[in-house]
C-alpha positions in Angstrom: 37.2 -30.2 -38.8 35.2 -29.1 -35.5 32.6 -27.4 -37.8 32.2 -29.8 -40.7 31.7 -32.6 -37.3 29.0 -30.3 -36.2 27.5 -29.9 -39.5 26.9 -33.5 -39.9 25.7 -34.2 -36.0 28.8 -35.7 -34.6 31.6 -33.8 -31.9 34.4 -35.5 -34.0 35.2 -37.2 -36.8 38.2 -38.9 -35.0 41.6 -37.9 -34.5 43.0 -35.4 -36.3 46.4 -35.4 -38.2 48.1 -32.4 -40.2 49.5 -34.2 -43.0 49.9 -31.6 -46.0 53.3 -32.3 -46.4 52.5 -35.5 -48.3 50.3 -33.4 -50.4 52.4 -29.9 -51.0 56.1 -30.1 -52.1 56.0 -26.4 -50.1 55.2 -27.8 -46.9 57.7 -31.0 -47.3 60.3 -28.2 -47.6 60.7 -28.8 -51.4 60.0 -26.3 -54.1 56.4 -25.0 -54.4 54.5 -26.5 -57.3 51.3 -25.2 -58.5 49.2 -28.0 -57.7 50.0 -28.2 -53.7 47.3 -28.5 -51.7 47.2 -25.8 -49.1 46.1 -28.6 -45.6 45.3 -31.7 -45.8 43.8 -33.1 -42.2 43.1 -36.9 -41.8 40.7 -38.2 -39.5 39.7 -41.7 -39.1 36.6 -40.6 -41.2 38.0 -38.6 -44.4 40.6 -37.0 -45.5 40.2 -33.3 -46.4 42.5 -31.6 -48.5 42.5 -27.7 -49.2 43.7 -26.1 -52.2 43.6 -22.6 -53.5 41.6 -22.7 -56.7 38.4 -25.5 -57.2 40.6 -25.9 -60.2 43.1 -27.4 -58.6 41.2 -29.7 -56.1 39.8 -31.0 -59.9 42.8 -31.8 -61.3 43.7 -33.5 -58.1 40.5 -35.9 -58.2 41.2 -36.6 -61.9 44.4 -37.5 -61.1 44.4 -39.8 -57.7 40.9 -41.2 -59.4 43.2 -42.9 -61.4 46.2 -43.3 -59.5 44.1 -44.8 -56.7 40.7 -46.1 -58.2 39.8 -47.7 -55.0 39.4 -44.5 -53.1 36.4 -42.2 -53.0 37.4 -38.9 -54.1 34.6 -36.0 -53.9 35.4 -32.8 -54.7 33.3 -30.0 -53.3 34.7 -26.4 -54.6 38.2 -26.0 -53.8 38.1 -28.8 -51.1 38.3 -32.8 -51.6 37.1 -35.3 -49.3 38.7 -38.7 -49.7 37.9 -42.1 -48.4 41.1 -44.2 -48.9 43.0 -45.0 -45.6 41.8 -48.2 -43.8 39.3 -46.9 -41.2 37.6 -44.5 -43.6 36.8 -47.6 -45.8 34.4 -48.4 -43.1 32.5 -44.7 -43.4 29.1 -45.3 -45.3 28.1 -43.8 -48.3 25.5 -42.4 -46.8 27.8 -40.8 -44.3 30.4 -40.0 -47.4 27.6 -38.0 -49.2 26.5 -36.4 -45.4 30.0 -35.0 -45.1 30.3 -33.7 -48.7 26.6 -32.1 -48.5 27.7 -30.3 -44.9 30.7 -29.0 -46.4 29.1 -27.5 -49.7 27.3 -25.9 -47.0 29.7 -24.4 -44.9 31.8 -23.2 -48.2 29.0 -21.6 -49.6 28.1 -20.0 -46.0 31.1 -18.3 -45.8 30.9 -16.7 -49.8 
């Protein structure tokens, strides 16, 4: 999260929380499912989930796009940034589109 911050000209993007057990049956102690993301870290900003395969962080857009057609869902390779929670309703488009440039960037840095 430190580096994505950076990338887009700020020292945080607000308090961090490890919450991939509401997004991985693995880490809520249940059995492992295909789909799991591998993190997911909230911030007051975004939400950005990891998962293994691009693939897989499609088929989750697809699916919370319409399970949740308020959010903002961007997918950028095998990551997802998401813009549902209360506070990260107020982050701009222009900041939205910011972050997901800056991370494309620091995925395809490290390829």
């Amino acid at each position: 999260m430190a580096g994505l911050a950076d990338a887009t000209g700020v020292t945080t993007l607000g308090d961090p929380q490890d919450n991939t057990d509401s997004c991985s049956n693995k880490a809520a102690g249940k059995d492992p499912h295909a789909n799991d993301c591998a993190q997911l870290i909230t911030t007051d900003t975004v939400s950005v989930y990891e998962f293994e395969k691009s693939a897989f962080a499609a088929t989750w857009v697809k699916g919370m796009s319409k399970a949740s057609p308020d959010a903002d869902w961007r997918q950028v390779d095998r990551f997802v940034l998401a813009f549902g929670a209360r506070d990260q309703a107020l982050t701009s488009d222009e900041r939205r589109t910011k972050l997901a440039k800056a991370l494309g960037d620091l995925v395809a840095k490290d390829q």
